[in-house]
C-alpha positions in Angstrom: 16.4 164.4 63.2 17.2 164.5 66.8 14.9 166.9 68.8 17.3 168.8 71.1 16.3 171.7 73.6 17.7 174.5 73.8 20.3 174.7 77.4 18.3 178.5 78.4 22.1 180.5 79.1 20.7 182.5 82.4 18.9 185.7 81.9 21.2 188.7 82.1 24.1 187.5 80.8 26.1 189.9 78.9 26.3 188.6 74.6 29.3 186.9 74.5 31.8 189.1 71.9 33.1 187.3 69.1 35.0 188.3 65.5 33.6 185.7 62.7 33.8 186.0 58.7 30.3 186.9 56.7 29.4 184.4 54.3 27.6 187.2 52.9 30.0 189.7 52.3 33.4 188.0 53.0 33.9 190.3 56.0 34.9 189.9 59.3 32.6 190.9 62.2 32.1 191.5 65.3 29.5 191.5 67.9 30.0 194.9 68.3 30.0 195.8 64.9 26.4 194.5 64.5 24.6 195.3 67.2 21.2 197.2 67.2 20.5 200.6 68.5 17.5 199.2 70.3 18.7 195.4 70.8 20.5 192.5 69.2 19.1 189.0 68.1 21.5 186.0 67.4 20.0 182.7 66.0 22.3 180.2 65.5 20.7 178.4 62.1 22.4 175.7 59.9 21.4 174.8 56.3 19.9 171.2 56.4 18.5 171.2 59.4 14.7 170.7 59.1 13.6 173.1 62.4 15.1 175.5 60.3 13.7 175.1 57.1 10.3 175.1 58.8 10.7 178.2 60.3 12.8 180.3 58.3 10.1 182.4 55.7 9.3 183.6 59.5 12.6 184.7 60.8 13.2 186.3 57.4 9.6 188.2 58.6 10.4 189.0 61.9 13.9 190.5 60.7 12.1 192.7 58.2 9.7 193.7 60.7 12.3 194.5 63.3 15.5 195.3 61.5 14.0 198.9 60.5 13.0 199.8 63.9 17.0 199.2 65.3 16.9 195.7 66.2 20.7 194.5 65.0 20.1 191.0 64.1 23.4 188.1 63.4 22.7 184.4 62.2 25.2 182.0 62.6 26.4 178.4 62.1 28.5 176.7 63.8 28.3 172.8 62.5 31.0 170.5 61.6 31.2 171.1 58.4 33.8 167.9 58.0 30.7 165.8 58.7 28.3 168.2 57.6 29.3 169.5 54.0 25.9 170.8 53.6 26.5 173.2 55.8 29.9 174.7 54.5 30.7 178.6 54.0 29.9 178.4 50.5 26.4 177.0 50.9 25.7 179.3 53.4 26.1 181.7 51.1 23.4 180.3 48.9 21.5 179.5 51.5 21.5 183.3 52.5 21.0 184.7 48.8 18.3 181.9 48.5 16.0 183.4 51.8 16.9 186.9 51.3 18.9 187.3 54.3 19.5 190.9 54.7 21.5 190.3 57.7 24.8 188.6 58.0 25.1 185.2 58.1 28.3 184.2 60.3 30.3 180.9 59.9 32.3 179.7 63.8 34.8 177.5 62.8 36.2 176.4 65.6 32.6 176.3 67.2 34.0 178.6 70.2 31.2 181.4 69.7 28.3 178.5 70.1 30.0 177.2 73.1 30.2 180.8 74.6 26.5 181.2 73.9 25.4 177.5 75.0 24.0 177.0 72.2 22.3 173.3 71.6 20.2 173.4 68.6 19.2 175.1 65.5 17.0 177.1 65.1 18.1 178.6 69.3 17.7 182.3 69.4 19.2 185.2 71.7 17.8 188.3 72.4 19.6 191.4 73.9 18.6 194.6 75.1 20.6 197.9 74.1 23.1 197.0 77.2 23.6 193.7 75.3 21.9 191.8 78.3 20.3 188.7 77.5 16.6 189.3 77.9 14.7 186.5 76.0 16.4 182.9 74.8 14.2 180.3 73.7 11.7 179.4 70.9 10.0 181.1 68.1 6.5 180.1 68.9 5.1 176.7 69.3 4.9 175.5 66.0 7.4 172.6 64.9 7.4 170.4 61.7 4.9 168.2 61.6 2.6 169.5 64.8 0.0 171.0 62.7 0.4 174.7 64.5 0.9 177.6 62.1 4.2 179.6 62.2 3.5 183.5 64.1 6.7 183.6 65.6 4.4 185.0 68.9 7.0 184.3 71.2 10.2 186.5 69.3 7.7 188.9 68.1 6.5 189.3 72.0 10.3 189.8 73.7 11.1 192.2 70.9 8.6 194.8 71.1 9.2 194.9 74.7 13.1 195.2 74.1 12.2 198.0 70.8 9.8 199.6 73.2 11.2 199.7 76.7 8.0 197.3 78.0 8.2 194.0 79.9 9.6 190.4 78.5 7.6 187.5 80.2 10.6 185.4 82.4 8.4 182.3 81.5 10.6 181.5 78.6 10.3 177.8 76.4 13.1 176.1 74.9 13.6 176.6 71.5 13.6 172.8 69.8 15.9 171.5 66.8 18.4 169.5 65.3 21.6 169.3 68.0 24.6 171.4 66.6 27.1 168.8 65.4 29.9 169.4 67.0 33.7 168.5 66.0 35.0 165.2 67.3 
């Protein structure tokens, strides 16, 4: 598993829009269409990837923690799926129905939405504020397979109650860590 970083788009920037099918639902979305009344996370995830598998029971916490209180919150995968069957729509779908997603769970085919966001790895997660600025990217917390430090998702948890309740987001902001997206030759 190659340990990628994630490439920390600058703080500010406005989410990229984008219009990508639900694995879900079989819908079509936009960013627009899924934003949160108080903010907006976007994790790019993947199925097999190992980061993600360690940390997922935890994003599936944080969402229920968050999703309630007007935090929009979009997953998506963007891997070659050519080269990376495991990761294809229909699996996703499983995936999702195997975790509980209760968010949607987008698939970008032609990998343009991950290249808009500068997305390197999964699990790499964005946070917005309600004028879809980007106010936190990086990592979950510090734990990673293997390092012995229990999941809290601190670092998610801490941008997002200052984004739910109009406080501060530390700038000092640590790469999330994954597998690299695998991108189309």
């Amino acid at each position: 598993m190659a340990r990628t970083p994630s490439n920390m788009l600058p703080l500010g920037t406005i989410a990229p829009e984008f219009h990508l099918k639900d694995t879900n639902s079989n819908y079509s979305y936009s960013f627009a269409d899924l934003k949160g009344k108080k903010g907006t996370l976007v994790l790019f995830i993947c199925n097999h990837c190992p980061f993600v598998h360690h940390v997922i029971d935890e994003v599936i916490k944080v969402s229920n923690d968050y999703r309630i209180q007007g935090l929009g919150i979009i997953a998506i995968s963007s891997n070659d799926i050519i080269n990376y069957p495991q990761d294809a729509p229909e699996l996703m779908t499983e995936f999702a129905f195997q975790h509980r997603f209760e968010f949607p769970y987008l698939f970008d085919a032609t990998q343009e939405v991950a290249k808009a966001y500068d997305a390197a790895c999964t699990p790499d997660f964005y946070l917005f504020d309600n004028q879809n600025k980007l106010v936190y990217r990086g990592q979950l917390d510090d734990s990673r397979p293997g390092n012995g430090i229990p999941l809290s998702g601190s670092d998610l948890r801490s941008a997002i109650e200052g984004v739910i309740n109009n406080g501060s987001i530390n700038p000092n902001q640590k790469p999330s860590l994954g597998c690299n997206i695998k991108w189309k030759e």
